[in-house]
C-alpha positions in Angstrom: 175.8 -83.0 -1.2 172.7 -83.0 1.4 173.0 -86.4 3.7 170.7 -89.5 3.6 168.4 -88.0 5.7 168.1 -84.6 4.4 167.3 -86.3 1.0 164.7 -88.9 2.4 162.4 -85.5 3.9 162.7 -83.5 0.6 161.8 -86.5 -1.1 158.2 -86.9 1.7 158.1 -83.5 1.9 158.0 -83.4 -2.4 154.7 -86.0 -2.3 153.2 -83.9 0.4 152.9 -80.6 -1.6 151.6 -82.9 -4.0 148.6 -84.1 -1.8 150.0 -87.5 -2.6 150.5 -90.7 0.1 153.6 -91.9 0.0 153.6 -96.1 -0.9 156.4 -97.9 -1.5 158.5 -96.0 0.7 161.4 -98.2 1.1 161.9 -97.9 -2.9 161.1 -94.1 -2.9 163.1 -93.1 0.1 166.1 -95.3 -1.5 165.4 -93.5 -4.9 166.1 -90.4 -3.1 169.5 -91.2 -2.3 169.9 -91.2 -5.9 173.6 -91.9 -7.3 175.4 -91.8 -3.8 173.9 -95.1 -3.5 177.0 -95.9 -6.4 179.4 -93.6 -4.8 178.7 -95.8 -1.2 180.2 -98.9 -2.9 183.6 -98.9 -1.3 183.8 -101.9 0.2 182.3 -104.9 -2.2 184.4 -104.9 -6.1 183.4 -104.6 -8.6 182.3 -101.3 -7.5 180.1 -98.1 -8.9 182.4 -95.4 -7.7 182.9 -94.1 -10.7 179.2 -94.8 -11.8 178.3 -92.4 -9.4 181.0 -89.6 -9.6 179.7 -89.6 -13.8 176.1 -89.0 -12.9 177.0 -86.1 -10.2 179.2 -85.0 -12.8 177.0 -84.7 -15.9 174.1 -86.5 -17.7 171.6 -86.8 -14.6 168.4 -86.5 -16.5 169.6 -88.8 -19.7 170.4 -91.3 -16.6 166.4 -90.9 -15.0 165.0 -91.1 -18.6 166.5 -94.1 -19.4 164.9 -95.3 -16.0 161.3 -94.0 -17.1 162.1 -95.8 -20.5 162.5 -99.0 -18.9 159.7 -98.5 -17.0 157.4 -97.7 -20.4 158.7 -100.9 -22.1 157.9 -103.2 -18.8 154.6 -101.7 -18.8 155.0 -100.5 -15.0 153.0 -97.5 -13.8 154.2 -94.2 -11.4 152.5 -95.9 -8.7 154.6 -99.2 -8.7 157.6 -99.9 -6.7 160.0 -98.9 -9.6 158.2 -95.5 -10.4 158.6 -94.6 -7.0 161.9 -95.3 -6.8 162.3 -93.2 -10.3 160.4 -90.3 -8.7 162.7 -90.2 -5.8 165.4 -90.7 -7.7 164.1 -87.2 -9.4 163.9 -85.1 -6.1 167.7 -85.9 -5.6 169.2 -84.0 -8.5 167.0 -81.1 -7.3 168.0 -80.8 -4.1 171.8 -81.8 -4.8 171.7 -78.7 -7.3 170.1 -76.4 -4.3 172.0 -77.4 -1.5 175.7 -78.9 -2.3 176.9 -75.0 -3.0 176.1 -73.7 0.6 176.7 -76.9 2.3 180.9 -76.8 0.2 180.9 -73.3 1.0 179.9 -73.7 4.7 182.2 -76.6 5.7 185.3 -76.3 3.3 188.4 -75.7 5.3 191.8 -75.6 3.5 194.0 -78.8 3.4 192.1 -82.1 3.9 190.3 -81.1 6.6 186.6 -80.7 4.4 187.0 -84.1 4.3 185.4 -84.9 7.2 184.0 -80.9 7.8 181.8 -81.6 4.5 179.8 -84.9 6.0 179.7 -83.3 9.5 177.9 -80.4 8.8 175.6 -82.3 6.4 174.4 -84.6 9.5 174.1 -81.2 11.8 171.9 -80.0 8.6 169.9 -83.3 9.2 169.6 -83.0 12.7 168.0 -79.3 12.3 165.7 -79.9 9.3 163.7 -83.1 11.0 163.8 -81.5 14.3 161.8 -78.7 12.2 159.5 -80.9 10.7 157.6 -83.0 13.5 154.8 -83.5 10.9 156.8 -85.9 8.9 157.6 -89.2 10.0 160.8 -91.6 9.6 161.4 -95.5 10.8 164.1 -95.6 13.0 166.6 -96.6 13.2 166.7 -94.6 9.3 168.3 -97.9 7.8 164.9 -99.5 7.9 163.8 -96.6 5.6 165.2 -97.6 2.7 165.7 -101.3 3.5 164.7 -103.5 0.3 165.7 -106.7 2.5 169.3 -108.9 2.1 169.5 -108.4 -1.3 168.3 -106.1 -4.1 165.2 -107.1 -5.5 166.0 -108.4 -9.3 163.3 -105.6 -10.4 165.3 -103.0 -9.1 168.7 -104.5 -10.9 166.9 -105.3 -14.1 166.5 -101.2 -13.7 169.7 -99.8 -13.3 171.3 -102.4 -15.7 169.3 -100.5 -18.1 169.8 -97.2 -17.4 173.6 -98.3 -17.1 174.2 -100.0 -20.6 171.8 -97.1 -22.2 174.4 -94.8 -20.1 177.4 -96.0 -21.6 178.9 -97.9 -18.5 180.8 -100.9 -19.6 183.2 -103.5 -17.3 184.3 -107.0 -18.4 182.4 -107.4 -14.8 178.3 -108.1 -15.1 176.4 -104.4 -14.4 174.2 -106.3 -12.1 176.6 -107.5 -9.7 178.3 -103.8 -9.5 174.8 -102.7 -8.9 174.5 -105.6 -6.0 177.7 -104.9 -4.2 176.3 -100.9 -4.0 172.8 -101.9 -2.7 174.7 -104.3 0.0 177.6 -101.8 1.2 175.1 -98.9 0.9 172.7 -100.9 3.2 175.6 -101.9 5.9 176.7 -98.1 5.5 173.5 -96.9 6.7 173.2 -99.6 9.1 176.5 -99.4 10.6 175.9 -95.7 11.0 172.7 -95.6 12.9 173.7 -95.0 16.0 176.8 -94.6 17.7 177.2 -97.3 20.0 180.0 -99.5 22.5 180.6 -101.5 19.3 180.8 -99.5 16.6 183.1 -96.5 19.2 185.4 -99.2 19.9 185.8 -100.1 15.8 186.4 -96.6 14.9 189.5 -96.6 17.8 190.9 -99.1 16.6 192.3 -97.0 14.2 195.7 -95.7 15.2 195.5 -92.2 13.0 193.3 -89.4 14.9 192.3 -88.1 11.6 190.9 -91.3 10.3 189.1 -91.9 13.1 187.5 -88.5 13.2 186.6 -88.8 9.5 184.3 -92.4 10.1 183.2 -90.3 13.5 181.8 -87.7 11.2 179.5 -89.9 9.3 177.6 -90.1 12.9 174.8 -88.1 14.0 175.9 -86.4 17.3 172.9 -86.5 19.9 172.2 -82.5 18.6 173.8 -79.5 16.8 176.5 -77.9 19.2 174.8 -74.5 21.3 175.4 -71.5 19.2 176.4 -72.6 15.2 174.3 -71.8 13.1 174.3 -74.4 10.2 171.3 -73.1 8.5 172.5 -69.8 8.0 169.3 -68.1 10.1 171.5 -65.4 11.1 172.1 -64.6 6.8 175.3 -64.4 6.6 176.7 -64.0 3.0 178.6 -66.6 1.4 180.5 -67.0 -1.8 179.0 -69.6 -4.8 182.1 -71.9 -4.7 181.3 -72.6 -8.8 179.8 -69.2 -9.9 183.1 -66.3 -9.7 182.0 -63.5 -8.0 178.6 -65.0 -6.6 177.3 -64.1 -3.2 173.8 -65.5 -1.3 173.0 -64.8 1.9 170.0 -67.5 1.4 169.9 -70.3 3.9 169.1 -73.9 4.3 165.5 -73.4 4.9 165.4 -71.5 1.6 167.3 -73.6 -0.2 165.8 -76.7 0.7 161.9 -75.2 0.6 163.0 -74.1 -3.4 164.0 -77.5 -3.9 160.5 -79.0 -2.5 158.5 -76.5 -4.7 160.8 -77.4 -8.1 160.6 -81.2 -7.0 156.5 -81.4 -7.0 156.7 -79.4 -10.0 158.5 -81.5 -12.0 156.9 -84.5 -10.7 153.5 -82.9 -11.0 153.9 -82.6 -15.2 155.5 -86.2 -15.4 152.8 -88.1 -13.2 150.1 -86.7 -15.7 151.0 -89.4 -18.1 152.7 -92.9 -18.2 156.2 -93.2 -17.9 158.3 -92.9 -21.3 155.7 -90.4 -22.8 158.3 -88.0 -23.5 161.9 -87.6 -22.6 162.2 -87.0 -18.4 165.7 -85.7 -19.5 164.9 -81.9 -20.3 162.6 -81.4 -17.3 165.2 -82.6 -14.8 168.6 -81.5 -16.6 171.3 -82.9 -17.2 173.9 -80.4 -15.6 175.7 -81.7 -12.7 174.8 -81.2 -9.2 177.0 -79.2 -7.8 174.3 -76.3 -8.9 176.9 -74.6 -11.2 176.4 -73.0 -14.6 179.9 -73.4 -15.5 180.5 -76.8 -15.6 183.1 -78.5 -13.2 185.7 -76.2 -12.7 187.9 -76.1 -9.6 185.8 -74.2 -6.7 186.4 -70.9 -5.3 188.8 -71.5 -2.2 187.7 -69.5 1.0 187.7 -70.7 4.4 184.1 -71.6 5.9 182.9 -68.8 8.8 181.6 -71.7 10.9 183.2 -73.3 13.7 183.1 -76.7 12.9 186.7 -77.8 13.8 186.0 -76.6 17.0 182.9 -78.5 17.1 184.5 -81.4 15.6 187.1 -81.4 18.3 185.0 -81.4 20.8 183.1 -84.1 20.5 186.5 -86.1 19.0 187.7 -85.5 22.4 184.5 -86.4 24.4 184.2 -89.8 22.3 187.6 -90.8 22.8 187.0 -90.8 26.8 183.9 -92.6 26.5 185.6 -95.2 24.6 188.7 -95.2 27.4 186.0 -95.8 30.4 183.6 -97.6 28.0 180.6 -95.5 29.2 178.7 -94.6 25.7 175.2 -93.4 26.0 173.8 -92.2 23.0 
């Protein structure tokens, strides 16, 4: 799936085809994180992993519609901090759909090595995509993008409770302080992974296994996309669809991510014509999963990525780990 940031300019990028300002941006940009907010709970219990993994999976647009329904039976509007949330909550599915095929097929490598190839290419994919896009603006650090303060507003819980029990998540555990603990671990998340600095370098060595601390490492934006890989596939190289058998695209990220922007304002366009919970959200943003598959969730084709990224990854493992020997980090 596409990283925070990738999501948070589809989601701008989505109101600005739509010659609409963007308000409430700390609830829309959050909204466009969609269910990896739940799948970011790893730290606080009870936790929404598996709230998350079942929304990915299947059922997306029942998920969103019981959202708008909520919204239609509080009387809220598109234009209130809730309906901007449930807008960008919309543009995530899209993109997810567009994107997470090239982004598996381009970093999977064999053994347990995509584990931390997947999230590193997805933060070069960042790095390209706003580099491209001067004309859209982001707080920085990111965090404060989507920060809704401490806590999550009781609005925002009184939401996904909703959409939660409508779903058909149960726990002997209250929905609402599942849906806490993700807000708070997806807030220090994003935080923590701001920017690279003396502290947080030292944290990840502290880790005796290499591997582990390569993984947190690859959550990190590097300072730019190493000279020479082409993570947006410019060059058109032809890839396999790791869900659809004997599926090849030589499309690209700029491709992919510009359909996703056009489907995005056009499924937002119909729904803002009238109040939320007119009619059902469900059929106009699916309820297939994300992985952009027509076949379900069967096991993905295996084939090793073309792109250097354990090379890359290497690299700057072994850069990082002097800097933390001679405690010299300048990010």
């Amino acid at each position: 799936m596409p990283s925070h940031i990738t999501h948070a300019l589809c989601a701008l990028e989505t109101r600005m085809r739509l010659n609409l300002p963007v308000i409430h941006s700390s609830w829309y940009i959050l909204g466009s994180q969609g269910p990896d907010m739940f799948l970011h709970n790893r730290r606080r219990y009870p936790n929404t992993v598996s709230w998350g993994r079942r929304i990915h999976q299947e059922g997306y647009g029942r998920f969103v519609n019981h959202l708008g329904t909520f919204l239609h039976e509080r009387g809220l509007g598109w234009d209130t901090p809730p309906g901007m949330f449930l807008q960008g909550y919309i543009t995530h599915a899209v993109l997810d759909r567009k994107l997470h095929p090239y982004i598996h097929a381009a970093s999977y490598r064999s053994g347990s090595r995509h584990l931390l190839l997947h999230p590193f290419l997805e933060r070069l994919i960042d790095i390209e995509l706003l580099e491209s896009r001067p004309g859209i603006s982001l707080k920085e650090p990111f965090s404060r993008n989507v920060d809704l303060g401490e806590h999550i507003p009781d609005l925002l819980t009184h939401m996904l409770e909703y959409g939660a029990e409508r779903f058909g998540f149960t726990s002997p555990e209250p929905a609402g302080l599942r849906i806490s603990n993700a807000y708070r671990d997806t807030r220090d998340l994003l935080m923590f992974t701001d920017q690279l600095g003396t502290q947080q370098l030292h944290m990840v060595f502290q880790r005796d296994d290499p591997e582990a601390r390569k993984r947190v490492l690859s959550l990190f934006h590097p300072p730019e996309v190493p000279l020479g890989l082409d993570v947006l596939n410019r060059s058109g190289i032809s890839w396999p669809h790791p869900w659809e058998e004997g599926v090849m695209s030589k499309e690209g990220v700029d491709g992919l991510y510009g359909r996703a922007v056009v489907q995005a304002a056009e499924i937002l366009n119909g729904l803002l014509a009238d109040p939320p919970g007119t009619y059902d959200i469900s059929e106009a943003v699916g309820n297939e999963n994300l992985n952009g598959s027509l076949s379900g969730q069967r096991p993905p084709t295996l084939r090793d990525s073309w792109l250097a990224l354990e090379e890359a990854v290497e690299i700057r493992y072994r850069e990082l780990e002097r800097l933390s020997i001679n405690d010299d980090l300048v990010q």
